[in-house]
TORKOL-193612 format. One record per residue: residue number from 0; residue in one letter; x, y, z of N, C-alpha, C in turn. Coordinates in nm, 2 decimals. Layout:
! TORKOL-193612
{NUM "a" {X Y Z} {X Y Z} {X Y Z}}
...
This chain:
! TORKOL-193612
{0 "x" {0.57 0.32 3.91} {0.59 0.22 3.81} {0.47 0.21 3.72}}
{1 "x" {0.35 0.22 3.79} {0.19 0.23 3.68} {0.22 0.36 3.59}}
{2 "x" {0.28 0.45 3.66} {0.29 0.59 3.56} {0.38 0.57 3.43}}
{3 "x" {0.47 0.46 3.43} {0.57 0.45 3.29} {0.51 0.37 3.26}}
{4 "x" {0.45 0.25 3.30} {0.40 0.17 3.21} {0.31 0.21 3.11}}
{5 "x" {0.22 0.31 3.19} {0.10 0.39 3.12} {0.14 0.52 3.02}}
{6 "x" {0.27 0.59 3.03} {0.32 0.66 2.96} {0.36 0.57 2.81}}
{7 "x" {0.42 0.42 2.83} {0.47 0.35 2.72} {0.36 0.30 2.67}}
{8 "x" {0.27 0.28 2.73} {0.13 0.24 2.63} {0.12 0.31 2.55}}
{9 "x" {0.08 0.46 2.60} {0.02 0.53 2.50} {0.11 0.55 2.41}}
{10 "x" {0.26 0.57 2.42} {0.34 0.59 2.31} {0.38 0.51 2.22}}
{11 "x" {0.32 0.34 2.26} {0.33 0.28 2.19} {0.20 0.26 2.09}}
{12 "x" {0.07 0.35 2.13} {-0.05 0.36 2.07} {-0.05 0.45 1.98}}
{13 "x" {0.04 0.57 1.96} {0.08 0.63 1.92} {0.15 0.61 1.81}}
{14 "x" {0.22 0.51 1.83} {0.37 0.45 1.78} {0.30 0.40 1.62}}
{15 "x" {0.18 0.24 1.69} {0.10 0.16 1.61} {0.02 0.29 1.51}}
{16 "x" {-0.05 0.37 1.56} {-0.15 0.49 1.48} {-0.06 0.52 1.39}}
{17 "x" {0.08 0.56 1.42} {0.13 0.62 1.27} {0.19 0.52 1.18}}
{18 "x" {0.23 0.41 1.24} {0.27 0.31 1.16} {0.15 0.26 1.04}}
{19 "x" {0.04 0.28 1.12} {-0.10 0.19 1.09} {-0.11 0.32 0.95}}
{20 "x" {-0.09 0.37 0.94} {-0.08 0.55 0.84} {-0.04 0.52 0.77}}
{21 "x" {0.11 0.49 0.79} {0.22 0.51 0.68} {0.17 0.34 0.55}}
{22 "x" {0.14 0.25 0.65} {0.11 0.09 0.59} {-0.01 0.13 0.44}}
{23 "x" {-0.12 0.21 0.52} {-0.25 0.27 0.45} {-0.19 0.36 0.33}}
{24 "x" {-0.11 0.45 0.36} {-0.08 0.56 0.28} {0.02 0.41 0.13}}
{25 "x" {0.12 0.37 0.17} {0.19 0.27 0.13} {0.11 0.20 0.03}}
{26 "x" {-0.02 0.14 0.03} {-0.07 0.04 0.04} {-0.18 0.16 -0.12}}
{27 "x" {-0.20 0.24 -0.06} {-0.26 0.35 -0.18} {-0.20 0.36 -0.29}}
{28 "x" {-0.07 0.43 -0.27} {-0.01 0.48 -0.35} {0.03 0.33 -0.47}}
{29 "x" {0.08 0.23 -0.40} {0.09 0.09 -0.52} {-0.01 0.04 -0.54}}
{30 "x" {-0.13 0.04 -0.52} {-0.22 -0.03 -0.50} {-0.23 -0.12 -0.70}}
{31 "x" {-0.24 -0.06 -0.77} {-0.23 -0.16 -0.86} {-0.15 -0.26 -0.90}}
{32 "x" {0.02 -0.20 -0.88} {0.11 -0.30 -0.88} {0.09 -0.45 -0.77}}
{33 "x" {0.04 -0.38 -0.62} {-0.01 -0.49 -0.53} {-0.10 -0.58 -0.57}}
{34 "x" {-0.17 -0.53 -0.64} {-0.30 -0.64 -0.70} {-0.25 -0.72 -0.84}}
{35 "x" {-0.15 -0.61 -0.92} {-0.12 -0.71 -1.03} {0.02 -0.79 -0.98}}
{36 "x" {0.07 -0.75 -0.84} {0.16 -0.91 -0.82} {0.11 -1.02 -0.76}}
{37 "x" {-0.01 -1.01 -0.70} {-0.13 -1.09 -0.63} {-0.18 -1.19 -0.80}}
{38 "x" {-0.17 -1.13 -0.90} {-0.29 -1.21 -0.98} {-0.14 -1.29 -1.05}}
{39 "x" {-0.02 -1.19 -1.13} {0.12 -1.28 -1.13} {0.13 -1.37 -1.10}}
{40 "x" {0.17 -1.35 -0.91} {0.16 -1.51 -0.86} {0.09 -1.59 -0.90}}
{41 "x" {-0.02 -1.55 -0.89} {-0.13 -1.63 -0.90} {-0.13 -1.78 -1.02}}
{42 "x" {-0.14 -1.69 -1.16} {-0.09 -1.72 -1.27} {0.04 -1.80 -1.29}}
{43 "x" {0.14 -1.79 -1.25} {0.23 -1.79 -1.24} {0.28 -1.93 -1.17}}
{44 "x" {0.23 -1.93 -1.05} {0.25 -2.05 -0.97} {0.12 -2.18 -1.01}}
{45 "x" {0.02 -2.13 -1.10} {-0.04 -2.31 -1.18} {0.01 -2.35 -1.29}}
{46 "x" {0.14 -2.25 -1.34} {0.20 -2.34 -1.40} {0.23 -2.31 -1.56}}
{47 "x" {0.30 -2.38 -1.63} {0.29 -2.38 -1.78} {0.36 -2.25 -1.84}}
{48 "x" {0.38 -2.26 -1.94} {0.45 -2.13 -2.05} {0.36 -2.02 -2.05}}
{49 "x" {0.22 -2.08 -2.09} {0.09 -1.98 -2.10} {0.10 -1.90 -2.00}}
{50 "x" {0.08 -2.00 -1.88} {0.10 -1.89 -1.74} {0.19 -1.82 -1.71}}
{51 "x" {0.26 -1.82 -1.72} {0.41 -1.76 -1.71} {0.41 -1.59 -1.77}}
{52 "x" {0.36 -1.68 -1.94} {0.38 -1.50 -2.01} {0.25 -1.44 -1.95}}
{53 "x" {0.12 -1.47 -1.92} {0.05 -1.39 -1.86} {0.10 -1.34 -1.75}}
{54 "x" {0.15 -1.39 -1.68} {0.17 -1.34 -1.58} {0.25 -1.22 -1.58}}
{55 "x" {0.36 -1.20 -1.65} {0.47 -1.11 -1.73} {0.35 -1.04 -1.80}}
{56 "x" {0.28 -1.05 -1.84} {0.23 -0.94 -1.90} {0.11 -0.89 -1.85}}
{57 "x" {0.07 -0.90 -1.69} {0.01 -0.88 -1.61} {0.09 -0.78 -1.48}}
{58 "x" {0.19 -0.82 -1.47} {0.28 -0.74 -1.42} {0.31 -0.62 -1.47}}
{59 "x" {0.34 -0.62 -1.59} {0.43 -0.50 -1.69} {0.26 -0.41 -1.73}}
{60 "x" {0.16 -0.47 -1.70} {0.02 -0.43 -1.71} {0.01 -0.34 -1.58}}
{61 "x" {0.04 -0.39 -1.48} {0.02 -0.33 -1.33} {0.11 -0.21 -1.36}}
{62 "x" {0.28 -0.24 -1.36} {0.36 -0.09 -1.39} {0.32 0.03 -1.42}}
{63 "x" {0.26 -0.01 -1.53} {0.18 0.09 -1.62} {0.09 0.13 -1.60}}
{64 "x" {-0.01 0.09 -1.50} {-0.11 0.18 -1.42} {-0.08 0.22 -1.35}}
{65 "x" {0.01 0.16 -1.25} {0.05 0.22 -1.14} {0.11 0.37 -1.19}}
{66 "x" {0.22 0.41 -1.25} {0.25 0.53 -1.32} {0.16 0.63 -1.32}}
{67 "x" {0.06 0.57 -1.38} {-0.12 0.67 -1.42} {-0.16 0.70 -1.31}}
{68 "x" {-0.22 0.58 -1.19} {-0.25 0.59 -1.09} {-0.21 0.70 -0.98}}
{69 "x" {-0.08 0.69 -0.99} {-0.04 0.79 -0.91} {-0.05 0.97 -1.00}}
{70 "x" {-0.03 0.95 -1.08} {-0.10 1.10 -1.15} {-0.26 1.17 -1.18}}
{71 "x" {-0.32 1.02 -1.10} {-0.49 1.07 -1.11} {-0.53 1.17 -1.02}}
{72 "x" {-0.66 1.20 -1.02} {-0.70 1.30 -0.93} {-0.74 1.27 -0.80}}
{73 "x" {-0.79 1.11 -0.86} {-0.88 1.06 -0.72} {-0.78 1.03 -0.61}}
{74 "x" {-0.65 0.99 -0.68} {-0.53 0.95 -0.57} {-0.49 1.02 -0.55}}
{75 "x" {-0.48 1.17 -0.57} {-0.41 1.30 -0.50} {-0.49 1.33 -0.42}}
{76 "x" {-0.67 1.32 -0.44} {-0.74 1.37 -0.34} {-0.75 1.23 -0.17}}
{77 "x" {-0.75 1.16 -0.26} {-0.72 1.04 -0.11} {-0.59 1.04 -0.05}}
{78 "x" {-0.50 1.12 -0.12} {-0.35 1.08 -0.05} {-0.42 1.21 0.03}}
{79 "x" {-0.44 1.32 -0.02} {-0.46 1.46 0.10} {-0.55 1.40 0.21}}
{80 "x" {-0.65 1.34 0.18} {-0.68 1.27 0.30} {-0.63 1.20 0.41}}
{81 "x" {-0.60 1.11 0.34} {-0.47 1.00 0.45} {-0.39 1.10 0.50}}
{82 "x" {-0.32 1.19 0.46} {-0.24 1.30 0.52} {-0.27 1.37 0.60}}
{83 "x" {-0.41 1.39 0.63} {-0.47 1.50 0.72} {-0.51 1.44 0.82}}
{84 "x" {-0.56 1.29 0.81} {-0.64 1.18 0.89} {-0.51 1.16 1.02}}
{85 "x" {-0.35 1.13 0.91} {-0.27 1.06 1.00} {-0.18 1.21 1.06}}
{86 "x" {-0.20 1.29 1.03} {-0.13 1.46 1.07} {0.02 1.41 0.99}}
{87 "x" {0.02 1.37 0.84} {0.16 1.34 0.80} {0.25 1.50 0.74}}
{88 "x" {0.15 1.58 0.75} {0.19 1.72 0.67} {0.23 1.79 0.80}}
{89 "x" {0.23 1.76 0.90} {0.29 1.86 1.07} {0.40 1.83 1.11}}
């Protein structure tokens, strides 16, 4: 009985490590759009017309980097990383 329990640990340690990968890798690849729906809200929920259109054009600002972002160098070279770190290329 200790030998499956201890079998399901590690597979569930296993399980969390690639999950905990995929979240990181996820989390890269949008990373501007995540920060410009973070400031959106932001904007967005104190209120007003003013807020609103910033917010829309803080969003459609994020889009638009995001696009670039993912065609930079620095994010190809950090995604090869994340890739190698989490064995996502095997």
């Amino acid at each position: 009985m200790e030998i499956i329990s201890i079998i399901a640990i590690i597979v569930i340690l296993l399980l969390l490590y690639f999950f905990f990968g995929v979240l990181i890798k996820f989390l890269w690849g949008w990373l501007p759009l995540v920060i410009g729906i973070i400031f959106s809200l932001g904007f967005g929920l104190v209120g007003g017309i003013t807020n609103a259109i910033i917010a829309i054009i803080i969003f459609i600002v994020s889009l638009v980097s995001t696009n670039s972002w993912q065609g930079s160098n620095l994010y190809f070279s950090i995604e090869e990383k994340i890739d190698s770190m989490f064995y996502f290329k095997d």
